[in-house]
N, C-alpha and C positions, 0 to 999 in steps of 0.2 A: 024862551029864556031857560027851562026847564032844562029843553035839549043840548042847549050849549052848555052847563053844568054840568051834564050828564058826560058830553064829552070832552069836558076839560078834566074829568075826573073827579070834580068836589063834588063834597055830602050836601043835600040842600038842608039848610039850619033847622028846619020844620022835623024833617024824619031823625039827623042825629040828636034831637033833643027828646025823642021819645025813645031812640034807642038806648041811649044814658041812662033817661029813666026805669026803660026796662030792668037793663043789668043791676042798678041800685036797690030794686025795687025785688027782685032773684037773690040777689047777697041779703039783705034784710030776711027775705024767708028764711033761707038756708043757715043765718044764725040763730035766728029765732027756732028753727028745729034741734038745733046742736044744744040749745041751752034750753032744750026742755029736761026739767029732771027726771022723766020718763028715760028718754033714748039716753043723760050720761050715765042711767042706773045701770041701763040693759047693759051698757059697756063693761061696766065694770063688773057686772051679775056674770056676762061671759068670760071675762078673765077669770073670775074666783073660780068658776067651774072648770074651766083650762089647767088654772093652776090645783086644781082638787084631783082631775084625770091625771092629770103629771106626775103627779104624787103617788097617787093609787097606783098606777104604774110601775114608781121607782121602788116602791115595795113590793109590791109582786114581782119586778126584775132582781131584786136584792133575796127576795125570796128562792126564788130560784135556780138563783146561783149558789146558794147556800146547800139548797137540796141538792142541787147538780154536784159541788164538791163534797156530801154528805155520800153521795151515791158513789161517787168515783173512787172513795176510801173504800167503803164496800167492796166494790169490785176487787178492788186490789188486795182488797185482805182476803176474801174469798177465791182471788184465782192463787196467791201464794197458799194456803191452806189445802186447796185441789195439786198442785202442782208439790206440798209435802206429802201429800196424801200417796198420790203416785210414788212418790221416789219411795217412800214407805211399804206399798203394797209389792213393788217390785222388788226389792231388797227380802219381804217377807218370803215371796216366792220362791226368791235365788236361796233361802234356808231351809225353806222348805222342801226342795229338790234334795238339796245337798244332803239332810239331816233325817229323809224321809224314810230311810231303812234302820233308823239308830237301835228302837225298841227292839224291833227285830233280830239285830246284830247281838243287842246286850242279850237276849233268850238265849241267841248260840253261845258265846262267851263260858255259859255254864256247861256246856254240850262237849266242848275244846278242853274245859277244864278235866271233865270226867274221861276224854280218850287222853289229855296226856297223863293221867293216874293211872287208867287201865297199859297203857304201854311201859310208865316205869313200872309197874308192878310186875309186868311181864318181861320185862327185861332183869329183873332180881331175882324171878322166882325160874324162871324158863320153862313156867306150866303152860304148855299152850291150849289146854282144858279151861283154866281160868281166863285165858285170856279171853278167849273164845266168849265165852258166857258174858266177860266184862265187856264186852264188844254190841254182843246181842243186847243186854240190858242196857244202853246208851242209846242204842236205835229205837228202842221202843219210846224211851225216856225223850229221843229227841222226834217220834214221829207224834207222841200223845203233845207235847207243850204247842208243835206246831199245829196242830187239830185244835185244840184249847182257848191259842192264843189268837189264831192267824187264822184258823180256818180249814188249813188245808189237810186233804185228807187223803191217802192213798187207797186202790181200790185194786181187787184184784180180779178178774177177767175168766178165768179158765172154768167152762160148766156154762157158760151164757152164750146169750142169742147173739152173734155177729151186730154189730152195732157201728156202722161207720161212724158217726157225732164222737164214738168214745173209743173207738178201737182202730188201729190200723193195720192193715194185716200185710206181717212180714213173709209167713210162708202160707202154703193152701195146700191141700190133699182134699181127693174124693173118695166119701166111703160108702156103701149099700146102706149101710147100719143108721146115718141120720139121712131126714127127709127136710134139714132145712141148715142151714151156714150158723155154724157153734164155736164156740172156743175153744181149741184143747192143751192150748199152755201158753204161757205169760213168758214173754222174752223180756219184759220190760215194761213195769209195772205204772198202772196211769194214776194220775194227781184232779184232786176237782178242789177251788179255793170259791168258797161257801157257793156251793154245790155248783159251781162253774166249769167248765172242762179245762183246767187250765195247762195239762199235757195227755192226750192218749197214750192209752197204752197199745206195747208192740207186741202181735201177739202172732199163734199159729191158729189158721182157721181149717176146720173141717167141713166140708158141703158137701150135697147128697149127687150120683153117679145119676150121669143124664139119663134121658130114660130109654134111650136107644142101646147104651151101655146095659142097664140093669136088666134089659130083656135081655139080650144077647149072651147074658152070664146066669139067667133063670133057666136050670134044668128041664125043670114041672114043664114052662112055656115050650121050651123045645121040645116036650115029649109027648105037649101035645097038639104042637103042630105038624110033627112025623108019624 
């Protein structure tokens, strides 16, 4: 009888009555767990901390975007301040090129004033004695302010030891008389700007007669090797 149930497909009454039971008896549990006040607390204990993270969150995201457009002001005031800065420093430069001889210029200015007095005077008087002198006094006037002011100072050469750093030699002679390369006259007087070479001077150099020359021109030696 079993069998034929079985393949007719019905439930035999016996087993779906304990299966009903079962599932009634599983839903009973499982409401009676939901309505324990334990597990609706935890529910609700995990929301409030969900919604407490959230929060914490939306402040520190509010935060930081604060900072972040806090920062981005910064920048921007600090690259246009850099980017004034530059146009400043180079505008400073291009005055400074341009204006860097002014002091300079205004010293000569006085120097210009005294040759063009020295020439009308010369031209009124027709002394060319006075002029002379007023000429000479101007060079001194204009070689001391440059020394004074500037530095620089003229040097003269003739009586000293051959020095290539400070001299360049325009002509040369050999004489018996020195035994070492001397100066013996200034074509063209040298400049040092605080104490730098800042032009050689042109000069004549004298060096001593090789030494196959100086025997050959020594009497004594020749008289006494005859």
């Amino acid at each position: 009888m079993e069998n034929k149930a079985l393949d007719s497909g019905e439930i035999p009454v016996g087993e779906g009555k304990e299966e009903v039971k079962k599932d009634e008896k599983e839903e009973k549990k499982l409401k009676k767990e939901l309505s324990k006040p334990d597990h609706r607390h935890g529910k609700d204990k995990d929301k409030e901390e969900i919604d407490e993270r959230l929060k914490v969150m939306e402040e520190r995201i509010s935060k930081l975007e604060e900072e972040n457009s806090l920062l981005k002001d910064q920048f921007l005031r600090k690259a246009a301040e850099l980017e004034n800065f530059r146009r400043r420093m180079f505008k400073d430069k291009e005055e400074g090129i341009k204006f860097a001889n002014s002091l300079l210029l205004a010293d000569l200015l006085t120097i210009i004033d005294d040759f063009e007095r020295a020439i009308q005077s010369a031209a009124e008087a027709k002394a060319f004695e006075a002029f002379y002198q007023g000429v000479s006094l101007i060079e001194k006037q204009l070689l001391s302010m440059l020394e004074r002011n500037w530095g620089l100072k003229r040097f003269s050469s003739a009586g000293e030891d051959f020095n290539p750093e400070k001299h360049q030699a325009i002509a040369m002679e050999a004489s018996p008389q020195y035994d070492k390369a001397v100066v013996i006259e200034d074509y063209q007087k040298g400049y040092t700007l605080h104490d730098r070479i800042l032009r050689p001077a042109k000069v004549k150099v004298v060096k001593p007669l090789p030494v196959e020359t100086q025997d050959s021109e020594d009497p004594e030696k020749d008289a006494k090797k005859e």
